[in-house]
C-alpha positions as CSV (number, residue, x, y, z in Angstrom):
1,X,65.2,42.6,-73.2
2,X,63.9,45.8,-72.2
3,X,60.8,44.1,-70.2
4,X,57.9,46.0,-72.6
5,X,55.0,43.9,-73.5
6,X,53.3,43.4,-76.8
7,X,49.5,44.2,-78.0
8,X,48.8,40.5,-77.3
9,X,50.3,39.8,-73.8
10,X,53.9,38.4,-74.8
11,X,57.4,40.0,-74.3
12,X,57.8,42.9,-76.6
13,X,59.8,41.2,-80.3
14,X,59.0,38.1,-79.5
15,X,57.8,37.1,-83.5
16,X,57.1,33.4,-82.8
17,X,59.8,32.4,-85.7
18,X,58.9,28.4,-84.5
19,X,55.2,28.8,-85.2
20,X,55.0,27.4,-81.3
21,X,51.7,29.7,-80.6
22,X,50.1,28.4,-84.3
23,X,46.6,26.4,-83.8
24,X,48.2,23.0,-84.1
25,X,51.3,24.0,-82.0
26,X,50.5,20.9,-79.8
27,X,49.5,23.3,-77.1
28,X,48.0,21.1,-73.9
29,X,44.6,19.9,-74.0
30,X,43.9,21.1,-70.1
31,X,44.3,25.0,-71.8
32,X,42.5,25.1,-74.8
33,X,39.5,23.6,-72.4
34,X,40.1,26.1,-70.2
35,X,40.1,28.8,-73.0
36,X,36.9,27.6,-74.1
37,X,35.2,27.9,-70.6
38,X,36.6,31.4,-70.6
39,X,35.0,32.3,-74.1
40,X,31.1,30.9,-73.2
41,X,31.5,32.9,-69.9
42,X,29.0,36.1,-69.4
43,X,30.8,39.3,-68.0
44,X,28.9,41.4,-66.3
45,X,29.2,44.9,-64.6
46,X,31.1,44.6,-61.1
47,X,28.3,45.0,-58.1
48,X,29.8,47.8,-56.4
49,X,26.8,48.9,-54.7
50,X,26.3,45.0,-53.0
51,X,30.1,45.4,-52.1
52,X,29.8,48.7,-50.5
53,X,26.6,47.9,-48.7
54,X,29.0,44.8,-47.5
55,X,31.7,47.4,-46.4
56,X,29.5,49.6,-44.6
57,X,27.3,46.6,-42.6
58,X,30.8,45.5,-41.6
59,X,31.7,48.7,-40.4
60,X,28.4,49.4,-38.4
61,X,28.8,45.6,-36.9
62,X,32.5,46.7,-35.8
63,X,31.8,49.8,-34.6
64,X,28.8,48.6,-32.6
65,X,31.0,45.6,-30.9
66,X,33.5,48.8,-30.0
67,X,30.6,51.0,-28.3
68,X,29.3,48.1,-26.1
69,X,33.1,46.8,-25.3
70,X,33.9,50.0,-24.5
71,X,30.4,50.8,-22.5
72,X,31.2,47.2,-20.8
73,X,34.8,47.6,-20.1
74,X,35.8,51.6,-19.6
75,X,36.7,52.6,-16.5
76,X,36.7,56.1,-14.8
77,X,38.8,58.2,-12.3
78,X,37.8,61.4,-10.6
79,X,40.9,63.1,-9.9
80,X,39.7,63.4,-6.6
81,X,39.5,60.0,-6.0
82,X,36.1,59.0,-6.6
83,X,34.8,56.5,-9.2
84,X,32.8,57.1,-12.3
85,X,31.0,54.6,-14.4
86,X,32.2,55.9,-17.7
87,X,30.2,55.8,-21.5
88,X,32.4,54.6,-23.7
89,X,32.7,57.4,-26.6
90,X,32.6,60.4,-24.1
91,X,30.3,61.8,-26.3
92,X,27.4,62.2,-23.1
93,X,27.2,63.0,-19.7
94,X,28.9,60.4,-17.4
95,X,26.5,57.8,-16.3
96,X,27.3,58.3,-12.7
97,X,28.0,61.6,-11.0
98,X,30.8,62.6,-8.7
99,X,29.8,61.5,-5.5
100,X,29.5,64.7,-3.1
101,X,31.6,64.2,0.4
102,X,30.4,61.9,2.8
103,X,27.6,59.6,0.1
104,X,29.8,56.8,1.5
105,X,30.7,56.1,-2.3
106,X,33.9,54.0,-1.6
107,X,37.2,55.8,-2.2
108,X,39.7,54.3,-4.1
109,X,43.3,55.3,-5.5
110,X,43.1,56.5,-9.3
111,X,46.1,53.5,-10.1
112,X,43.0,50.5,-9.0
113,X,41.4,51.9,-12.4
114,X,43.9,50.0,-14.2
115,X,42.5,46.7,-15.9
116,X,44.3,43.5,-14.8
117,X,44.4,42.8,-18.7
118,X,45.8,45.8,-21.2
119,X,43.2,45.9,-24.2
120,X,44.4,48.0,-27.1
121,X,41.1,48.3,-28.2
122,X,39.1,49.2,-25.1
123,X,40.7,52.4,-23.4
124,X,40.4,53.5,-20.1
125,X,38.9,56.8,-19.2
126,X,39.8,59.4,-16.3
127,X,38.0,62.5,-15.3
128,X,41.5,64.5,-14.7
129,X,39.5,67.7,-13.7
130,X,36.5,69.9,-13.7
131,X,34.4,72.9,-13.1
132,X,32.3,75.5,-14.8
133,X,32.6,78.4,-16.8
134,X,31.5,81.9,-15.5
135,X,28.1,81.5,-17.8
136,X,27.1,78.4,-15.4
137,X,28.3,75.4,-18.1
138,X,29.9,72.6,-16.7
139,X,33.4,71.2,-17.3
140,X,35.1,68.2,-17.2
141,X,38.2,67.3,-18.5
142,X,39.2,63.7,-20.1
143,X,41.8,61.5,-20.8
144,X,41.6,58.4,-22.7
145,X,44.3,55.5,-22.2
146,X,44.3,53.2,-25.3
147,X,46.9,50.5,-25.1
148,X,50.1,50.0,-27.2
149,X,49.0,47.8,-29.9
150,X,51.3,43.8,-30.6
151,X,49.9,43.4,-34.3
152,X,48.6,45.1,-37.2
153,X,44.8,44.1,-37.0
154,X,45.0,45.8,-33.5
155,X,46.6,48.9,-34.9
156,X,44.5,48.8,-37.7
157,X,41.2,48.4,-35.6
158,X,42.4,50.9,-32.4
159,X,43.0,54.0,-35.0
160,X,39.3,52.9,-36.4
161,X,37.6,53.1,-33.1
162,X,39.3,56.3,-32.3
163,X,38.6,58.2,-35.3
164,X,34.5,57.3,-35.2
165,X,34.7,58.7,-31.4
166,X,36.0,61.9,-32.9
167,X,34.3,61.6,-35.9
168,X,31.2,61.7,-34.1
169,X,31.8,65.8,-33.3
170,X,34.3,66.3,-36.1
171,X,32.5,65.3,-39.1
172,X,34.9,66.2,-41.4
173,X,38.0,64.8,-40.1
174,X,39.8,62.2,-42.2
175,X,40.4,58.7,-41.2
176,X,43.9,57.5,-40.6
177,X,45.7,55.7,-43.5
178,X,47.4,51.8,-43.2
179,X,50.9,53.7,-42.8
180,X,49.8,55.1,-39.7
181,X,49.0,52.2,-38.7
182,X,52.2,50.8,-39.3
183,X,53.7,53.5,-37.2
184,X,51.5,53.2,-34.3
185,X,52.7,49.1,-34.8
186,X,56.1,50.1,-34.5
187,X,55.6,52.6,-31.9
188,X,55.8,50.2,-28.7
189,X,53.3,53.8,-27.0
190,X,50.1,54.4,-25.5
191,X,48.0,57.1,-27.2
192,X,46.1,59.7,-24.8
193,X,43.0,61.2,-26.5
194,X,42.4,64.3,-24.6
195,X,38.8,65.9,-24.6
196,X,36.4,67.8,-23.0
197,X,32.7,67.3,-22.5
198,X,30.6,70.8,-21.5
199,X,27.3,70.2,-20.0
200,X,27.7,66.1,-20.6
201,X,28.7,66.5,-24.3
202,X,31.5,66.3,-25.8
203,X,33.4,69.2,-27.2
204,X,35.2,69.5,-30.8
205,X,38.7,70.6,-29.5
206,X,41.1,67.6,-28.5
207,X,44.4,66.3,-29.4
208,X,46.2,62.8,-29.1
209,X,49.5,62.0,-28.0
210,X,52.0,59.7,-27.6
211,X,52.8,58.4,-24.2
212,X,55.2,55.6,-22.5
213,X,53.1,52.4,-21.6
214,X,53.7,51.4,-18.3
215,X,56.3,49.1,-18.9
216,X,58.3,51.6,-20.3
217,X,60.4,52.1,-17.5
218,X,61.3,55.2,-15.2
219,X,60.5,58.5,-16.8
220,X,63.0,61.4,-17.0
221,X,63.4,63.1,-13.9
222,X,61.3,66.9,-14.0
223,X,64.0,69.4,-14.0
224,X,64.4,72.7,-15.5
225,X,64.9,71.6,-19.2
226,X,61.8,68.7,-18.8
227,X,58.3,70.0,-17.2
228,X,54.9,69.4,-18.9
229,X,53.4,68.0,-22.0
230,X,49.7,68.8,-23.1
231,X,46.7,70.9,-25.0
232,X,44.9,73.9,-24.2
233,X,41.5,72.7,-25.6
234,X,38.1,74.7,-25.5
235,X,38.7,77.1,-28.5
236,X,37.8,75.1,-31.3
237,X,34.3,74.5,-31.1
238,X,34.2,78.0,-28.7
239,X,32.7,75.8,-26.2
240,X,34.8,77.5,-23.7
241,X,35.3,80.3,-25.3
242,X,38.6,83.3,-23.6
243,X,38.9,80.4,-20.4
244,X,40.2,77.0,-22.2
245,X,41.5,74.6,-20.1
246,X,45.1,73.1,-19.7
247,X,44.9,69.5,-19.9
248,X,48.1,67.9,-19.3
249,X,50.6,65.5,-18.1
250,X,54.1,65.4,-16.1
251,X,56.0,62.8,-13.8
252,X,55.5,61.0,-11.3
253,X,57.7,62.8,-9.7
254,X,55.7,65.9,-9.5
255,X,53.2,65.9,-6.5
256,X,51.7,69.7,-7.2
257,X,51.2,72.3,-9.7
258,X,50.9,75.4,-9.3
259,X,49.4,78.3,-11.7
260,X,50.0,81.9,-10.2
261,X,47.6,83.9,-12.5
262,X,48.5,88.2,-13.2
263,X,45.5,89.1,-10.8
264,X,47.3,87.9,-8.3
265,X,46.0,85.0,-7.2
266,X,46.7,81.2,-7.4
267,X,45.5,77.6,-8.5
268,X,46.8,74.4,-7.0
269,X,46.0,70.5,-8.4
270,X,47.7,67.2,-7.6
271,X,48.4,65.1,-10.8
272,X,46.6,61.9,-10.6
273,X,47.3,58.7,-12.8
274,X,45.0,57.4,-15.5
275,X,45.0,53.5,-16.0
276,X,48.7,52.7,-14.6
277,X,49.9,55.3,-17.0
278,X,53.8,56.4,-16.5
279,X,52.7,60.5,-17.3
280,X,50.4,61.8,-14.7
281,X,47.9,64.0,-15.2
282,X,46.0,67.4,-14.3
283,X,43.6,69.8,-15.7
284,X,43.4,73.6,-14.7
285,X,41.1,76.3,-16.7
286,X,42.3,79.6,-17.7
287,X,41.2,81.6,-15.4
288,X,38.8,84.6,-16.4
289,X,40.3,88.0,-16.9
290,X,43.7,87.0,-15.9
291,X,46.8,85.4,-17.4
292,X,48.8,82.9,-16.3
293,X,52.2,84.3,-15.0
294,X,53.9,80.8,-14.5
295,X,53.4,77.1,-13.9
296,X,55.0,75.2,-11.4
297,X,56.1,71.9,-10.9
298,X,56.6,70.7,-6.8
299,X,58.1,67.3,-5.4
300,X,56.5,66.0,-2.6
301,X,59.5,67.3,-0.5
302,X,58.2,70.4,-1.7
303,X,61.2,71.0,-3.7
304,X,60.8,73.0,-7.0
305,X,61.2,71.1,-10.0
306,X,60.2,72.9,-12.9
307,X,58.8,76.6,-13.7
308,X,57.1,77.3,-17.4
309,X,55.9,80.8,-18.3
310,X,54.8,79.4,-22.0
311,X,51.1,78.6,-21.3
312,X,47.9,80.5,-21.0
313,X,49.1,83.7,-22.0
């Protein structure tokens, strides 16, 4: 009874001492037909090649349906305040420019971005800042809101159409296994793909992370123990070479943020939100020559919330 097998199939010491498996055992007429059928059937090899070529048609079909979803669907914030038509992969220049002051492009608040409908697998993009490099390149700074996912096909098909965005400028980076998936199932987050694009194409650096959906609930108030969460992207690929930029988010309790720099001088965003997100979210380059001596985190009373000396040094 220790559960091994023998040669022909049967429990291991089983030695038939009946006879039951002899030819004229009575055995039912259904399975010797069916035996019979089995021994006048051809094998042949397995047609892996047709299979594959199944797989990867599949594949292209899927990942086509994502790039025109996405192309359809995305949505994109200036953090100033003016709309972008955004598309889809990040991996070009933004179909529509900033508008310059006073175009009469109409303004809207970066929280109208927000689809009625939450679609794990079409994110929505912000433009959370930009500018360019002392050699004259151009700059912009992205975050990509995909949607907590309610069932494994949706986990299953979000991590696919992230990984062939990134794919697309990291050739060689592995694709996310079924027990990720699982995770991200269990999860209940968002997922923030941080990127940059320089000169309209997307860069190598980025990271993703975790954040509350908007249903999560009040974040923890900023205080001296709770600040900032983010990347400094741009060395990577040296797109951006000794000036990466900060991309990264904090509550909505934080109105400014303020980088004083070792030079001397001073750099002040506003946090903007990106798809109803709870985090908000900035972008500030290094600055040239200069080091960042702290950040800081201000209410909208003014009030200091939270100071960090741990970044751009």
């Amino acid at each position: 009874m220790n559960g091994s097998r023998g040669t022909d199939g049967r429990p291991g010491g089983s030695d038939d001492p009946e006879g039951l498996d002899g030819p004229d055992s009575g055995e039912p007429l259904v399975a010797r037909e069916l035996a019979g059928l089995a021994e006048g059937l051809e094998i042949g090899p397995v047609p892996y090649e047709r299979v594959l070529a199944g797989g990867r048609a599949r594949r292209r079909r899927r990942g086509l349906a994502a790039v025109v979803a996405t192309a359809l669907a995305t949505a994109v914030v200036v953090g100033a305040g003016a709309v972008l038509a955004g598309t889809g992969p990040g991996t070009g220049a933004p179909a529509v420019a900033a508008a310059p002051a006073g175009t009469g492009t109409p303004v809207v608040t970066p929280a109208a971005a927000a689809p009625a409908g939450r679609d794990p697998l079409t994110p929505v993009r912000a433009v959370v800042g930009q500018g360019r490099t002392a050699g004259g390149q151009e700059w912009q700074a992205w975050v990509a809101i995909w949607p907590a996912v309610a069932t494994r096909e949706q986990a299953r098909g979000q991590l696919d159409r992230i990984w062939e965005e990134r794919h697309a400028v990291i050739p060689q980076l592995p694709e996310e296994d079924d027990a990720y998936a699982e995770q991200r199932l269990r999860s209940g987050t968002d997922q923030a793909n941080l990127y940059l694009t320089v000169d309209g194409r997307r860069a190598v650096d980025d990271t993703v992370h975790d954040v509350p959906p908007p249903t999560a609930g009040p974040l923890p108030a900023t205080d001296r123990s709770h600040g900032l969460d983010g990347a400094l992207l741009g060395f990577k690929g040296g797109e951006l070479g000794h000036t990466p930029v900060l991309v990264a988010s904090v509550g909505p309790d934080v109105a400014t943020v303020r980088v004083t720099w070792s030079d001397g001088t001073s750099t002040e965003v506003a946090p903007v939100t990106v798809a109803g997100s709870a985090p908000h979210w900035f972008a500030v380059p290094r600055r040239a020559g200069a080091e960042a001596d702290a950040i800081r985190l201000y209410g909208a009373d003014g009030a200091l919330l939270h100071t960090s000396t741990d970044w751009m040094r």
